[in-house]
C-alpha positions in Angstrom: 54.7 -215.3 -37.1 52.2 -213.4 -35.2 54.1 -210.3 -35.8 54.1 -210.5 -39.2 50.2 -210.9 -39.1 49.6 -207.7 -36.9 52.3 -205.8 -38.9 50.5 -206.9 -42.3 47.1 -206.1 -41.1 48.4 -202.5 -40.1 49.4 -202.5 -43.4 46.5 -202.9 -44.9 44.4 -201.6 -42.6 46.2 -198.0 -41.9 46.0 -197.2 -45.8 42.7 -197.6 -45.5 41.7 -195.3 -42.8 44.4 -192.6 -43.9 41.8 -192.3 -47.6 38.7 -191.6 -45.3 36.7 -188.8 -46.0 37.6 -186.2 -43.5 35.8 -183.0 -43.3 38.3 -180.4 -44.7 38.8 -177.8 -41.4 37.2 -174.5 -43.1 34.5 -176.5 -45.2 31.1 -175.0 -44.1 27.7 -176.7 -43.5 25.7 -176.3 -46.9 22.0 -177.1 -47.3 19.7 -177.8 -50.7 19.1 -175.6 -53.0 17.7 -176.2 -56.3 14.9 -174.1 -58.7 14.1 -174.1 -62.5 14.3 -171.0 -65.2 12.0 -170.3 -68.0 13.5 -167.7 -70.9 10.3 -166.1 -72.2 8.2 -168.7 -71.0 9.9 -171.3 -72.8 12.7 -173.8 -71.1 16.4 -172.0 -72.4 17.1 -175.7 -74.6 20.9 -175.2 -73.9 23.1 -174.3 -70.5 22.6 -170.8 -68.7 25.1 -169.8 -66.1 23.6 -168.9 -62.4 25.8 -167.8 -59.9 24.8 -167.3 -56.2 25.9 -164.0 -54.3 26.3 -164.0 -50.7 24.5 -160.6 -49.1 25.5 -160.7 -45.8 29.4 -159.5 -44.9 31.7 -161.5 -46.9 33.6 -164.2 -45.2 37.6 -163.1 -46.2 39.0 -165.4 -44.2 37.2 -168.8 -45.8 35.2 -167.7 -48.4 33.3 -169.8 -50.8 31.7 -169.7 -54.3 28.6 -171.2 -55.5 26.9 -171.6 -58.3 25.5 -174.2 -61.0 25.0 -174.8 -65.0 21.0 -175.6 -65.8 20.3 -178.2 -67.8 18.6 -177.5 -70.9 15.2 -177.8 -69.6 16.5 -174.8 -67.2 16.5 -177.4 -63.7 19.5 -176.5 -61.6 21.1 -177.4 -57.9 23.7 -174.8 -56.4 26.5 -176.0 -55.7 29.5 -175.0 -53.1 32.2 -177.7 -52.9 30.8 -180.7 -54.7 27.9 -180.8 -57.4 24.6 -180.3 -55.9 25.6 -180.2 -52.3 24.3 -176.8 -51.7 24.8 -173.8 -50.2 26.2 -172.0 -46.7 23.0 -170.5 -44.3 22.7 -166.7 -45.4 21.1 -164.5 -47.7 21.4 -164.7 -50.9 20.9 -163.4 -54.5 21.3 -164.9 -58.0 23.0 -164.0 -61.6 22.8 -165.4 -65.1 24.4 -165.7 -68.2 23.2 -167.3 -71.3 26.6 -167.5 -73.6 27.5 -169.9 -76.2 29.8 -172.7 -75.1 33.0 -173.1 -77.0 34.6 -177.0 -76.6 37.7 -175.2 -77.8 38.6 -173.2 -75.1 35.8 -175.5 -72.6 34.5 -171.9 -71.5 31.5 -169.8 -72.0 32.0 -166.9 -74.4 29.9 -164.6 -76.9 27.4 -162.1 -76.2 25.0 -162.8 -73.5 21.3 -163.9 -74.8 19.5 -162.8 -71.6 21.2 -158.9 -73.1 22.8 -158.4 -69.4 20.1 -157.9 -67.7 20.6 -160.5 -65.4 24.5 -160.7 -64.3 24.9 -157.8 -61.8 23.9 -159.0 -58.1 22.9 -155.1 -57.8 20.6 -155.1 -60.3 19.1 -159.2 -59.3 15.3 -159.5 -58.0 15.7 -163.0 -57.4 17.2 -163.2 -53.6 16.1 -166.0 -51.1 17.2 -167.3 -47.8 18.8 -170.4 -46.9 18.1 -172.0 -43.7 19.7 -174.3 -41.4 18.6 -177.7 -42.2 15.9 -177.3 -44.4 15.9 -177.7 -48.7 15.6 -174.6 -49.9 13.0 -174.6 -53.5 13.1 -171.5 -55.5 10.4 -172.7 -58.1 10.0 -171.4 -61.2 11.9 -168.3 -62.1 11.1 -166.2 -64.9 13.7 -164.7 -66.9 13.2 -163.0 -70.1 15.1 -161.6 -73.2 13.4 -159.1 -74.1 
């Protein structure tokens, strides 16, 4: 009878531990990062892509991608593995995109309101910093269409 009570609480118990959160063996540190766009001075009113672009040498063996969607009053958090969890330490800069979402297809398509000048890493001004263990805020940044 004892047995029995051991063997169910191993059961129970190993299922349990086996559903842990374990850190995935390549998943980097990532630290806050959030900021807020304007479109000619106004907030954009609908989503606008941003995607973060890593300066430094890229990492080819465990690389990441990060990015975010703002909401319509143009707030966003980057993102690396999970929403708003942030980004890897580095240098960065940022691209957008301000297309038309079609629930068809559930992608962004159309011609680009911010008229390309903003989706080339090349061509970004916006480039920042992120540090280890500190919240990185990137303000307001001004974007404009015209």
């Amino acid at each position: 009878m004892k047995l029995l009570k051991i063997l169910s609480l191993c059961w129970i118990t190993f299922p349990l531990l086996s559903c842990s959160s374990v850190e995935e063996p390549y998943t980097k540190k990532t630290f806050p990062v959030k900021g807020q766009i304007t479109v000619d001075g106004k907030e954009p009113g609908s989503t606008v892509q941003v995607m973060c672009h890593n300066l430094g040498e890229a990492d080819t063996k465990h690389p990441t991608i990060s990015g975010s969607k703002t909401d319509d009053d143009g707030s966003f958090e980057l993102s690396t593995y999970t929403t708003g969890d942030g980004i890897p330490v580095g240098d960065y800069t940022l691209t957008f995109q301000w297309k038309k979402y079609n629930s068809m297809s559930r992608g962004y398509s159309g011609p680009d309101k911010l008229k390309k000048r903003y989706d080339k890493p090349e061509n970004s001004k916006i480039k920042f910093s992120v540090v280890e263990g500190e919240p990185t805020d990137l303000g307001v940044i001004e974007l404009t269409t015209k």
